[in-house]
N, C-alpha and C positions, 0 to 999 in steps of 0.2 A: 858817028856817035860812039861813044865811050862806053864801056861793059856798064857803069853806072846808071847810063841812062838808058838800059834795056830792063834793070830792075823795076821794079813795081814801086809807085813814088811814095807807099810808105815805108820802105825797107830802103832809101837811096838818101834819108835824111841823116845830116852830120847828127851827133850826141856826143859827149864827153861818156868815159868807161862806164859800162852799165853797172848798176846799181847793182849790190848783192843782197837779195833777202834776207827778212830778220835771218828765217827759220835753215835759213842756209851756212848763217856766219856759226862761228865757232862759237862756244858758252864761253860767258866771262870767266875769270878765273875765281872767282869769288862763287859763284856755282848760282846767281841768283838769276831766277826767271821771270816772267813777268806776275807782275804784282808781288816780289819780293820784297822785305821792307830790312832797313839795320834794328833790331829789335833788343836794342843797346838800352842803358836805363836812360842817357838823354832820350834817344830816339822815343822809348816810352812815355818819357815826360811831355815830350812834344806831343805825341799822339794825345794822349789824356788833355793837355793844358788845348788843345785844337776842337777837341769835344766836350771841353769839360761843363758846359750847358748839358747835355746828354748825360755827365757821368753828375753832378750835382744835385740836378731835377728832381731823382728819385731819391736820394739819400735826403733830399729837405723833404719831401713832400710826404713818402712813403712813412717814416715815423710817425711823423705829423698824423698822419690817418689812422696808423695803426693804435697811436696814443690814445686818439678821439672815438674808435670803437673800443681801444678797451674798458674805455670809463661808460661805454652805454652797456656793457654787458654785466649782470648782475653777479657780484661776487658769491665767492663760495667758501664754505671754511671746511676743513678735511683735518680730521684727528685720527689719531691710531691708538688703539688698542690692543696687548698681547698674549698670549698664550701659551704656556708651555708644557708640553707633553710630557710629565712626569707621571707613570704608572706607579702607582703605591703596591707594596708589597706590607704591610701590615694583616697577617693572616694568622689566630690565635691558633686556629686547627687548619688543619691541610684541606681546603675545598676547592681544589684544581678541577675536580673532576666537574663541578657545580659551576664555577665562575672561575675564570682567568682574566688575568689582566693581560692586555695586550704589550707586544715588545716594541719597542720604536724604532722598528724598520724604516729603510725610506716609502716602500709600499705603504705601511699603516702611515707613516705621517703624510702620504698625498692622501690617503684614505680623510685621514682628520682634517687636511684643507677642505676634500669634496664634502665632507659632511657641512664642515662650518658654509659653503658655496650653497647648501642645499635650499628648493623653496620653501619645504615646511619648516624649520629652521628660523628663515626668514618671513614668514607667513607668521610665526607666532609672536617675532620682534614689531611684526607691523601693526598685530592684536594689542599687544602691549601698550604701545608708545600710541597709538588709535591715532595714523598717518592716513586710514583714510580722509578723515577729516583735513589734512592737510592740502593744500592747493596743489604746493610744491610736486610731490607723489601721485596725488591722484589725478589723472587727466583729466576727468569727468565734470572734477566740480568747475565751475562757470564762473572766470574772474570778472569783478564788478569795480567801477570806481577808478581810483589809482592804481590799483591791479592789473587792471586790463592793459593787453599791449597794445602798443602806439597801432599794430594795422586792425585790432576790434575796435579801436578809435576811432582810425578813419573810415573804416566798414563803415558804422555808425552814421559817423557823419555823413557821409558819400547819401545813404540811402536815405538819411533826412533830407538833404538838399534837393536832390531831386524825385522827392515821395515818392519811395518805393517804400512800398510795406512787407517788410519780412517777414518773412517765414515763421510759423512758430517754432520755437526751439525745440528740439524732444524730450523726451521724461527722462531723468537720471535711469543710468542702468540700474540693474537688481543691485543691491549690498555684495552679494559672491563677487557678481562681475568687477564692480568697484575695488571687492581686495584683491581679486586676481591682479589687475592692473596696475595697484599700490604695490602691489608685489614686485613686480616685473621693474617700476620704477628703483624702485627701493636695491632692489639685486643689482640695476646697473650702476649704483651710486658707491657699492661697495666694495671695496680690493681687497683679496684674502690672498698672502704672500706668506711663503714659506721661506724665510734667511736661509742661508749657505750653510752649510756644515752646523746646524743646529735644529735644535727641537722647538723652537721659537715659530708660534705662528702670530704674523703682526693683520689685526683686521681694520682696516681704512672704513673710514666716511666720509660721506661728502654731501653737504646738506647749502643751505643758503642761510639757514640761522645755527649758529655757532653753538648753540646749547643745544640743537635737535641733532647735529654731529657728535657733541661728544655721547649725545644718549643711545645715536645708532648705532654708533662702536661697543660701547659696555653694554646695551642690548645683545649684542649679539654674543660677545663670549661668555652673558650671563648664560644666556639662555644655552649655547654650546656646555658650558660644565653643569647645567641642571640636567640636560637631555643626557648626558653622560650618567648622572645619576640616576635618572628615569630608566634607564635603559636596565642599570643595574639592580635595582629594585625590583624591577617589573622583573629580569629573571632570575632574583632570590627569592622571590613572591612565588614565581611561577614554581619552581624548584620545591619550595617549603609545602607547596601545595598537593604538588604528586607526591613527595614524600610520606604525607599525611596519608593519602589515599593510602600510600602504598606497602605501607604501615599496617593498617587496618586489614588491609589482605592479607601481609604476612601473618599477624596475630593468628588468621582465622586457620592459613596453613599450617603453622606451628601446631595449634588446639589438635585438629583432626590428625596429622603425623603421630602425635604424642598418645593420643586417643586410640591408632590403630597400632602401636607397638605394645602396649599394655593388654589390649584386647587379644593380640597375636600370644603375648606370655601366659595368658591365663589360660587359653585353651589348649595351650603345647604344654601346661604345666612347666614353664621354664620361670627359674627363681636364680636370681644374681650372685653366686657367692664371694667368698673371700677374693678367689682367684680367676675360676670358672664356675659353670653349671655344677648340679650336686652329681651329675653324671659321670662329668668327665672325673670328680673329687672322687668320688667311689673308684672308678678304673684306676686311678694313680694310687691310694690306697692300698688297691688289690693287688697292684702291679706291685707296687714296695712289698708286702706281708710276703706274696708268693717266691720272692727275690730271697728274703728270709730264710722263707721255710727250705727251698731247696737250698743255702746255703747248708742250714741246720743239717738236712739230710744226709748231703754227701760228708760234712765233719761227722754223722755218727754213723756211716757206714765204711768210714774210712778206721774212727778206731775202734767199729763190729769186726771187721776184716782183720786187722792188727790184732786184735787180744786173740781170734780164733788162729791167727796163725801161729803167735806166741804160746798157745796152748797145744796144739799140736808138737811145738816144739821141745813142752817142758818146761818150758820157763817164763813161769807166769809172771813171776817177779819182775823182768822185763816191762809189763806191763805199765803203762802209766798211772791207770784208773789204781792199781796194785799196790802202785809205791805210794801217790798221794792218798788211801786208805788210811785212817788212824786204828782201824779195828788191824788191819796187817801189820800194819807199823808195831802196835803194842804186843800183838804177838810174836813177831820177830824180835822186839827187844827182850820179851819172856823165853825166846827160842836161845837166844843168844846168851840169855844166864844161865841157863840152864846148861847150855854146852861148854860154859866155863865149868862148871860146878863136877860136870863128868869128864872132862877132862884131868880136874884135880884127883875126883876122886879116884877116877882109873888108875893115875900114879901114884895114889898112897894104898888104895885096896884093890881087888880084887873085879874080873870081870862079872864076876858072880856074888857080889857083894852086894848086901839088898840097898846098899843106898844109892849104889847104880844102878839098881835095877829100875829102882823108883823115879832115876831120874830118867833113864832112858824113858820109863812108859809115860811121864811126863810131854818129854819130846814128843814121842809118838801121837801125845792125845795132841800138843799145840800144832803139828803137820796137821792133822787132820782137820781143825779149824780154821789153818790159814789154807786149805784147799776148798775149803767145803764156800770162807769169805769169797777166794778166787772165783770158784765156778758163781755164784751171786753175783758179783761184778760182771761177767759175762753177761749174764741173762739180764742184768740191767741194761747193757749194751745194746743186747738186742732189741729191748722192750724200748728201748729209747730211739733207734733207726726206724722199728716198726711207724713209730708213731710219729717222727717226723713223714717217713712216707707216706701216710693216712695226711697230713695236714697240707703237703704240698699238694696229693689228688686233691682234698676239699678244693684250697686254693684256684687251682688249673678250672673244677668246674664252675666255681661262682662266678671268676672271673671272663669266662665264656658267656653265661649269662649276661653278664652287664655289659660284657662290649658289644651285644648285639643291641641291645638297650639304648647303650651311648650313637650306633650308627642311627636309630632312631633319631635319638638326640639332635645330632647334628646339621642334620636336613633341614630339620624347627631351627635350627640356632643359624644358618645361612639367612631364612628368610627376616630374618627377625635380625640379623645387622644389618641386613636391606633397607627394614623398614627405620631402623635408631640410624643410619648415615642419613635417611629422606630427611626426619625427623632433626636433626645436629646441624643441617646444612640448613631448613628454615630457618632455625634460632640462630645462627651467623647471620644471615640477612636483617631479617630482623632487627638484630643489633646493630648489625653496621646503618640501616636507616634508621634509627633513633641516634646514634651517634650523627649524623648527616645533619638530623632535625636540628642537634643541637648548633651545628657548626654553621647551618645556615640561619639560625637564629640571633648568633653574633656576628656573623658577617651584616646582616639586617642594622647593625647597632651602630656598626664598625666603618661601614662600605663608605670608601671616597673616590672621586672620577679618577678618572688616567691621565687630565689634565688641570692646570691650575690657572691663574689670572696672574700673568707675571706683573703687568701693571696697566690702570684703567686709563682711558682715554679723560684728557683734560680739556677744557675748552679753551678752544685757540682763539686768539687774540688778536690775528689778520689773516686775511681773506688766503687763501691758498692757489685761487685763482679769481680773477686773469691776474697774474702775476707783470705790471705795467714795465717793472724795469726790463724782464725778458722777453715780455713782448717788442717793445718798442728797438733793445739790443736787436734782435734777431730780424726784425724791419728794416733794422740799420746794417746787416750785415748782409741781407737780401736786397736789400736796394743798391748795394755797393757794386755786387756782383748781375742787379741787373744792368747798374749805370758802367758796371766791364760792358758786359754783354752787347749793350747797346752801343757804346763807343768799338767793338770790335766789328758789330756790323756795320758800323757808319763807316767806319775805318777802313774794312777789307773785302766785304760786299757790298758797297755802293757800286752804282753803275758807270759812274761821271768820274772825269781826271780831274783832281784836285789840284794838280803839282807837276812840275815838268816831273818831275820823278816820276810819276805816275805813265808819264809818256812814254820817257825812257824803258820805263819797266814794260809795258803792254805793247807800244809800237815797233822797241828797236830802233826808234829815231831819236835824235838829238834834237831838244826841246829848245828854237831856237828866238825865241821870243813869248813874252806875257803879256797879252795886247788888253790893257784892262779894256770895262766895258766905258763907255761914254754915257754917263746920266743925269749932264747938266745943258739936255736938247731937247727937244720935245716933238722937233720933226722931222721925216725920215729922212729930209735932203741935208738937214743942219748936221747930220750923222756922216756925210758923205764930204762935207764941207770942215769937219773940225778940223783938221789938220792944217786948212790953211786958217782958219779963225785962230786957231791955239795952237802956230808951230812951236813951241815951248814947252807942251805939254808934254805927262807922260804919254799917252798916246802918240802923239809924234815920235816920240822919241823909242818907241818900238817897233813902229815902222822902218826908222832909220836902222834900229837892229836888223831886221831882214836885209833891207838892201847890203847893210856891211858883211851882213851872214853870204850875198852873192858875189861879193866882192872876192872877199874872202875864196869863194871858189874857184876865182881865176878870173881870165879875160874871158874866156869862151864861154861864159852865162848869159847868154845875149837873149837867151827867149825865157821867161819864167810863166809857168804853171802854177792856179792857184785852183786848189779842190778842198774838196768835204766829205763825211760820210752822208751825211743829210745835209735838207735845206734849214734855215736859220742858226745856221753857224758861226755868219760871220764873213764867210768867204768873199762874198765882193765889195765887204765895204775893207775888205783889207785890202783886197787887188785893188781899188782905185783907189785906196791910199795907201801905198806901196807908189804904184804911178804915180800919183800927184809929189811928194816928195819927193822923188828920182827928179821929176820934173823941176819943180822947183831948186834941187840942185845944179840945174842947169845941163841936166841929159832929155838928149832926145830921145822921147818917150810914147810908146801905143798902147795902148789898150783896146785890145780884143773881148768885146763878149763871146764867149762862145756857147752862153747860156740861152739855146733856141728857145727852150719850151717856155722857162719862168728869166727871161731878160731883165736886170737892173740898171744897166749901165746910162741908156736914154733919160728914163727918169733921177737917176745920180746927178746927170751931170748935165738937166735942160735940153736934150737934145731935142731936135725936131725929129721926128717920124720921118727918117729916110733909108734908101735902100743900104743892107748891112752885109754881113758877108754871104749869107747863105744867099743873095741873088747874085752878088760878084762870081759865085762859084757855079752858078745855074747857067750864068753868063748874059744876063738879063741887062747888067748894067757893067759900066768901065770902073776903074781901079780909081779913079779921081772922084767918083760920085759919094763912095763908103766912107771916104776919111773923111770924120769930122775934127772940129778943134774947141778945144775945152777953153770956158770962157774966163776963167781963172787962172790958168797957168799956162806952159808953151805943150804942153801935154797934146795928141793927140788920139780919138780915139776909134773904134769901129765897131758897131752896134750889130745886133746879133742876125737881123734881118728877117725876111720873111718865114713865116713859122713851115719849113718842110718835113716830111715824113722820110725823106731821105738823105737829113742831113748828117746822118756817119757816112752816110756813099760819100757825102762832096767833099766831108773833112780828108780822104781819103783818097783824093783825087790827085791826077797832076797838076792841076789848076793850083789845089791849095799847095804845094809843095813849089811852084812859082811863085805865087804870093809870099811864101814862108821865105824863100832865097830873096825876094825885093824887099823884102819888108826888112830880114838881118841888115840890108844892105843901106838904107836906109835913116836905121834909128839905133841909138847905143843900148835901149831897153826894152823887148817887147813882152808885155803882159797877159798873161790868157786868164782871162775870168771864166774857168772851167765848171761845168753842172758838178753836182753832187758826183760823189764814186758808184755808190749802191744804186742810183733812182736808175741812171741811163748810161748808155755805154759809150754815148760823146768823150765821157772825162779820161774815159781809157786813151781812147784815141788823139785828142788834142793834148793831153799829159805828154803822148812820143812823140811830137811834133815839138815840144819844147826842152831845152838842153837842162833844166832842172823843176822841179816839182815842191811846190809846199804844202803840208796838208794840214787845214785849221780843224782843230777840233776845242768844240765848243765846252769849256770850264764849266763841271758840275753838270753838264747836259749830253754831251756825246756819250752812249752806250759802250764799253767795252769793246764788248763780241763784232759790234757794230762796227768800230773804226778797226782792228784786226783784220776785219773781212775784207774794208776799205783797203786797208794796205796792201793786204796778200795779193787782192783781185789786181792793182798799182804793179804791184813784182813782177808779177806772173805777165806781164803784157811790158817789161823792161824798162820801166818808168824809171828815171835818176830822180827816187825822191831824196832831197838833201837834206830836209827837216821837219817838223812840226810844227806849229803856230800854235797856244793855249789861247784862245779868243773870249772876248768877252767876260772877263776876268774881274769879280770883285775886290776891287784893292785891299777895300778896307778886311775885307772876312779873309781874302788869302794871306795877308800881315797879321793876323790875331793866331791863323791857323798853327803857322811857328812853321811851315817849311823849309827846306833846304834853300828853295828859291825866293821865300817871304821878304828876302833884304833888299830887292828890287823896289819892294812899296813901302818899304819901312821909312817911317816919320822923318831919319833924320836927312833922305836923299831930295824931301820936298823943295829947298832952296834950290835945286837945279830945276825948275819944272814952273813953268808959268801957267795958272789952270785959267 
């Protein structure tokens, strides 16, 4: 015995080179993986024009709806109205301190949004316009009639038909509660919008009757520039008021100040004069006079001193008071004729001559008189220093006197500018709040808001909402992107292979046949029979693809394997028609069920209930009993046998690995109608007993993940799978689809195909 035949007889079976897994081969160069698509704009068009059911549907349909609510939903009209924050400065007199206008910050102008936002604001437009009464606004009141909506209609009806008697209805809320609630309605109907870079505030409405919109817009910026004026009113009112009081108190301070200044001068004896008090007048007075007198003083003790020193010297005539004297004067001029006169006569007579004698005793008497004036001058001198000395003492004492007098004085005169500043400072108040009175009395006359009505709201002339064009636009552009949506999932989250591509992409196999489905049979055997009823058909003619597809692989494909991820795939009506066409080509041909648990083959192809393989392999029965022959062609075939719980041991056996050598030996094609991949693990093992593998997976129906699993579990156990089958295949919907492969069932290949 040969090293061969010590192996284990499933590891001693011939196979052409094993198959390499997907997950093993290198990536395309093109870098696409499974479920990649070319996402070219043909390739897009094809996808769309393949689902375009899915992408249509909702762009017709969805408008349509959206059209047909928008005409049940009740219009509405919305106006605007605006306002612009201009603070007036018109101010006759300055009463900043009373009233300001405000500056149009961005603070104050969201201030003046949240004002115009406010509920009393709005509470007084809903007084106004009296929206309780309105349905629209008030919740409360109880639509009747055509009013009513369609489900108090059918309430209605419902509880008539089958007499139920309602309930009574409750009492209207109070009046308060009702305008609370107009209120609340009323405030959400409203848009208060401050524009960009302006003092412009625009205030929306939105009502269902077009004249109750434009009056809730102008409602409300009336009512915003009266409350404006209210406001300012009420605190020039308020202002004018206290001023009045406050007024009245001054008055009465002013009175009693003025009261106690006068009271304070009569009792100090203080009286106003020209300058000051008569006190301080007297001191100034006394202070000048005594300045005076001791000037006078010291000039007459100055020329008392003088004439006495000039007398002591002899020479009085020196003196001033002397010379300006007319009584000296005239007798010096008498002194002086005279001494002419004796002069002469000395020089014409005699010392002794009585007319000098006469003249001399002349002299002698006028010396005597202008000594005798001299000394008089003197003692006027005196008498004139005495007596200013005497007038400066008076002086010095009176004025001692009175400046103790004036210290008196001025103690009274402190308190008493004390009391005339108390006194001066009421009467400035005073004034200035009668000045106030006036200025807020024209302000009263004058006063305009901080805002104005740049322009009123007009009644609008259609509806504002539902706006049908946008609506129905925006339907149309949502239904677009649902009918993407849904065409991407139909497209790349389905679960089923649409397209050999699909195969290619997900299995790594080469998609080597499109076996459409057969749907002009109606019994399951006339299914197992088409081929020879319509060998002209497409279907035939896919089947002959397989066999060319084994051809193609050489000579050494002599055993072929046919499997599934699951049951109703397809899979044995492809193995027996696979076989029967070989057959009919005139090869000698077997088929194997290997399908123990769920066998087709018996009932396919008429057989009688005989022993199958799994008793050939038990050893129950000989090799002559199992082969049956197909009553339609030279085909021969071997039914699956008795049902065993260990028929992977038998496939496994040497037995079947004898079988498998007589059988190559034999026949030019042998067929294994293999179970599912996934259900049982026969498919693994009778997969490596055959030199190549097909695996159908079911159009629109095989799972993904499912057939993947199928494959991997195929690799992993060294299966030579050679290809895919897409099975049961709707012609007509995969030629609409627009695939790569679609040209297979396209219309114009009908004349080769007898149906």
């Amino acid at each position: 015995m040969d090293d061969a035949a010590t192996q284990p007889a499933l590891y001693r079976r011939h196979r052409p080179a094993p198959y390499i897994p997907p997950m093993m081969q290198p990536a395309a160069p093109s870098g696409g993986g499974p479920g990649s698509r070319d996402l070219g704009f043909i390739a897009l068009l094809k996808v769309l024009n393949r689902h375009k059911l899915a992408l249509l549907l909702p762009i017709l349909i969805i408008p349509v709806l959206a059209y047909i609510g928008a005409r049940q939903i009740t219009p509405t009209y919305t106006t605007t109205a605006s306002v612009i924050v201009d603070p007036q400065e018109i101010q006759l007199i300055d009463i900043a301190s009373v009233l300001e206008s405000m500056q149009p910050s961005l603070e104050v102008l969201g201030s003046q949004v949240e004002i115009l936002r406010s509920r009393d604001l709005a509470e007084d437009v809903v007084e106004n316009l009296n929206l309780t009464s309105v349905p629209e606004f008030n919740p409360y009141l109880q639509q009747e009639g055509e009013d009513r909506s369609s489900l108090d209609r059918f309430t209605d009806w419902a509880y008539a038909t089958l007499g139920i008697e309602r309930a009574e209805e409750e009492p209207p809320p109070p009046p308060e509660r009702q305008k609370i609630a107009t209120t609340t309605v009323f405030m959400e109907a409203l848009s208060i919008v401050l524009r960009h870079d302006t003092r412009v505030i625009q205030v929306s409405f939105t009502s269902e009757d077009p004249e109750l919109a434009a009056a809730g817009a102008n409602g409300m910026v009336e009512a915003y520039i009266d409350a404006q004026l209210d406001a300012k009113f009420e605190a020039l009112n308020r202002t004018d008021q206290w001023l009045q009081d406050r007024i009245v108190a001054l008055r009465e301070d002013v009175q009693r100040s003025e009261q106690a200044v006068a009271a304070y001068r009569a009792e100090n004896g203080l009286t106003q004069g020209s300058n000051a008090a008569l006190v301080t007048e007297q001191v100034s007075q006394f202070n000048t006079e005594l300045t005076q007198a001791q000037s006078d003083l010291a000039l007459a003790q100055s020329r008392l001193s003088q004439a006495r020193a000039v007398a002591e010297s002899g020479s009085l005539a020196a003196i001033p008071e002397v010379l300006q004297s007319s009584v000296i004067q005239g007798l010096r001029q008498q002194e002086a004729e005279l001494r002419t006169q004796e002069a002469d006569l000395a020089s014409q007579l005699g010392d002794e001559h009585p007319s000098l004698i006469d003249i001399r005793a002349q002299l002698s008497t006028l010396q005597s008189a202008i000594g005798a004036e001299m000394n008089r001058i003197i003692a006027g001198l005196e008498a004139e220093a005495s007596a200013a000395q005497a007038r400066v003492g008076s002086l010095n004492s009176s004025l001692t006197g009175i400046r103790g007098e004036a210290s008196d004085m001025d103690s009274a005169e402190v308190q008493l500018r004390a009391l005339e500043r108390e006194a001066a400072a009421r009467r400035t108040m005073l004034e200035t709040a009668l000045q106030q009175v006036q200025e807020t009395s024209s302000q009263i006359e004058i006063a305009q808001a901080d805002a104005r009505i740049l322009s009123y709201a007009v009644i609008p002339g259609a509806p504002s909402a539902p706006n049908k064009k946008v609506i129905v636009a925006v339907a149309g552009i949502l239904a677009g992107f649902l009918g993407l949506v849904l065409v991407f999932l139909r497209e790349f989250t389905g679960r089923g292979f649409r397209a050999g591509e699909d195969v290619e992409d997900a299995l790594r196999l080469p998609c080597i046949a499109l076996i459409p489905k057969i749907t002009d049979v109606s019994r399951k055997r006339a299914l197992f029979d088409y081929v020879l009823a319509k060998p002209l058909s497409g279907y035939a003619e896919a089947m002959r693809s397989l066999r060319t597809a084994l051809w193609l692989r050489g000579s050494n494909v002599k055993c072929l394997a046919v499997t599934s991820t699951s049951p109703g795939e397809g899979k044995s009506l492809t193995a027996v028609s696979i076989a029967r066409v070989a057959a009919l080509g005139g090869e000698r041909v077997l088929l194997i069920d290997g399908d123990i648990r769920l066998p087709s083959v018996d009932s396919a192809l008429a057989g009688q209930s005989s022993p199958g393989l799994s008793d050939y392999l038990r050893g129950t029965v000989p090799f002559d009993e199992i082969v049956q022959q197909d009553n339609a062609t030279s085909m021969s075939f071997i039914s699956a046998g008795s049902l065993a719980a260990d028929f992977s041991a038998l496939i496994m056996t040497e037995a079947m690995d004898r079988l498998m050598r007589t059988l190559r030996a034999q026949y030019d094609l042998i067929v294994l109608d293999a179970p599912p991949t996934l259900a049982v693990a026969d498919a693994r093992i009778l997969a490596t007993l055959a030199d190549a593998t097909i695996y159908c997976v079911k159009w629109r129906g095989t799972g993904r993940d499912a057939a993947v699993n199928g494959v991997r579990a195929l690799n992993e156990a060294g299966v030579n799978l050679i290809g895919a089958a897409l099975t049961l295949v709707n012609a007509k919907a995969h030629r609409k689809a627009k695939y790569s492969d679609s040209e297979v069932f396209h219309a114009r290949n009908s004349g080769y195909y007898i149906q």
